[in-house]
C-alpha positions as a Markdown table, in Angstrom:
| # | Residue | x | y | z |
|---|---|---|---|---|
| 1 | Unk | -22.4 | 16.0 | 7.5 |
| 2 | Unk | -22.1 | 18.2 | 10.4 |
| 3 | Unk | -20.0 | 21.3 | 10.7 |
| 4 | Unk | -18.0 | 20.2 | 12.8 |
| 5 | Unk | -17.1 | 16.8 | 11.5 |
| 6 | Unk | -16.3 | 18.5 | 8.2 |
| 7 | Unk | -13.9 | 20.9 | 9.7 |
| 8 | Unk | -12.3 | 17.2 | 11.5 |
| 9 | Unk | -11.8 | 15.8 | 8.1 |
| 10 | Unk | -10.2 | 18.9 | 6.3 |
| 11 | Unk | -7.6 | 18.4 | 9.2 |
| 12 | Unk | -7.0 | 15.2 | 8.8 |
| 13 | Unk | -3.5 | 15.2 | 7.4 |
| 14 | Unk | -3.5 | 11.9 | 4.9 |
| 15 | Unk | 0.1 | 10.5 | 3.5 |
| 16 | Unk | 2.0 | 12.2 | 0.9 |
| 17 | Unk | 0.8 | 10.5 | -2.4 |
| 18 | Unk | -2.5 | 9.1 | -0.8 |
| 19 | Unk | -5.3 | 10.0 | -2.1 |
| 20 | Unk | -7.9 | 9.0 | 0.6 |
| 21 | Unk | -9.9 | 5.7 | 0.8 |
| 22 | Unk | -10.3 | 5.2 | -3.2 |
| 23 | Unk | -6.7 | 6.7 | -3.8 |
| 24 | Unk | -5.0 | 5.7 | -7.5 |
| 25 | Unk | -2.3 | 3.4 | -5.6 |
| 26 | Unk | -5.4 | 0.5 | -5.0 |
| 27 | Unk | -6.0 | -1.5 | -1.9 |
| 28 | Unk | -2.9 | -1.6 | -0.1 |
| 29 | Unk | -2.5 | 2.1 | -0.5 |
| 30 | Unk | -6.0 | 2.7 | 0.2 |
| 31 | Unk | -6.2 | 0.4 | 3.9 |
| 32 | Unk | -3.0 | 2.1 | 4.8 |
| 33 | Unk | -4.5 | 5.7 | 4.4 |
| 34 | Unk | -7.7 | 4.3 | 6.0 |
| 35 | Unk | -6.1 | 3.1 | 9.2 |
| 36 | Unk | -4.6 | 6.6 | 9.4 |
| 37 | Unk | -7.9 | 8.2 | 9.3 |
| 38 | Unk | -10.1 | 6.0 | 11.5 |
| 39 | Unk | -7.1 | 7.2 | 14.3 |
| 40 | Unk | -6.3 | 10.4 | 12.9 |
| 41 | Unk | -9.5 | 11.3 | 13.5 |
| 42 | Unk | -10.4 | 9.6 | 16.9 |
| 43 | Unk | -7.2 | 11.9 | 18.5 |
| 44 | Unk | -8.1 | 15.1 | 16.3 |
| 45 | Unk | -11.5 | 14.7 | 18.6 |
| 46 | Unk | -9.2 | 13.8 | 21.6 |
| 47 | Unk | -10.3 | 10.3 | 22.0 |
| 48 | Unk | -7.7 | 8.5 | 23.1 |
| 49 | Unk | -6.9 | 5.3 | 20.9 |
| 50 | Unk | -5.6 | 2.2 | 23.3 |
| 51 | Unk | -3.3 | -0.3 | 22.0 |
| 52 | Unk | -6.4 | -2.8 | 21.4 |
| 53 | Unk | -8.5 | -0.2 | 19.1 |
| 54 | Unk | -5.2 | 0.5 | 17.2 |
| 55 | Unk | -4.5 | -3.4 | 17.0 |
| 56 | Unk | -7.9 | -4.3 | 15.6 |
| 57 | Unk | -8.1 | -1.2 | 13.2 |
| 58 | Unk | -4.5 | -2.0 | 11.7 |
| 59 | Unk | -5.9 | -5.5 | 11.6 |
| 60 | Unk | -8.3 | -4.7 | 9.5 |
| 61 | Unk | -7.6 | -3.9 | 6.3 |
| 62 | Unk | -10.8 | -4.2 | 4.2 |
| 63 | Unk | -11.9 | -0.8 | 2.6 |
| 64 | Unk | -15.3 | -1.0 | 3.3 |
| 65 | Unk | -14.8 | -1.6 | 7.3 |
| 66 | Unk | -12.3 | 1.1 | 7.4 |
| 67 | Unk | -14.8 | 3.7 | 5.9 |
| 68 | Unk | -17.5 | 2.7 | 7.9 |
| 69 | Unk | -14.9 | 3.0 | 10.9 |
| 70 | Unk | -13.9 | 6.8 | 10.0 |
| 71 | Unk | -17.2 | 7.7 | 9.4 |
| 72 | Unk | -18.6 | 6.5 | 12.9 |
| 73 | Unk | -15.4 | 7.9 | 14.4 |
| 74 | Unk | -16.8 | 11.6 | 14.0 |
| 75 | Unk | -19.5 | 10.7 | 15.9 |
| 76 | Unk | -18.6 | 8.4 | 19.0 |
| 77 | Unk | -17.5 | 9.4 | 22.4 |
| 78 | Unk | -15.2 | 5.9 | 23.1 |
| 79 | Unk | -12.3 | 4.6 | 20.3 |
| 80 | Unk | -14.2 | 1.3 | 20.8 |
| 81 | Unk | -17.8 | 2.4 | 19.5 |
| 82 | Unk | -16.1 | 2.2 | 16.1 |
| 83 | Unk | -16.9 | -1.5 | 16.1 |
| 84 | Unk | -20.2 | -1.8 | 17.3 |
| 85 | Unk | -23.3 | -2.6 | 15.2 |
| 86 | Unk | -25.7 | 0.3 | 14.7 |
């Protein structure tokens, strides 16, 4: 991981009694802090997050698309990118 996208995540502020994706309070828990990252991160950056991104990432609340999602969201210039197919 770069530098720079390691110093994004220590900022990331998660949820009092979160404990990131795989947190001790399972999936519910887990998505919620999930969605909070993907955008967290996306405005740490200063990408702005439009109603339709923030629609579609509280949409989805399966673990594995939400860390995919936080993980591309250190890297891409547009809120949208987060969705597209590598």
């Amino acid at each position: 991981m770069k530098a720079g996208a390691a110093s994004i995540l220590g900022s990331v502020v998660l949820p009092r009694g979160g404990e990131g994706l795989a947190g001790s309070c399972g999936q519910p828990c887990a998505a919620a802090t999930g969605v909070e990252m993907v955008v967290n991160v996306l405005e740490r950056r200063g990408i702005s997050v439009g109603p339709a991104v923030r629609a579609r990432v509280n949409a989805g609340g399966d673990p594995d698309d939400l860390t995919i999602w936080v993980i591309r969201a250190l890297h891409v210039k547009d809120a949208a990118e987060i969705f597209l197919d590598a």
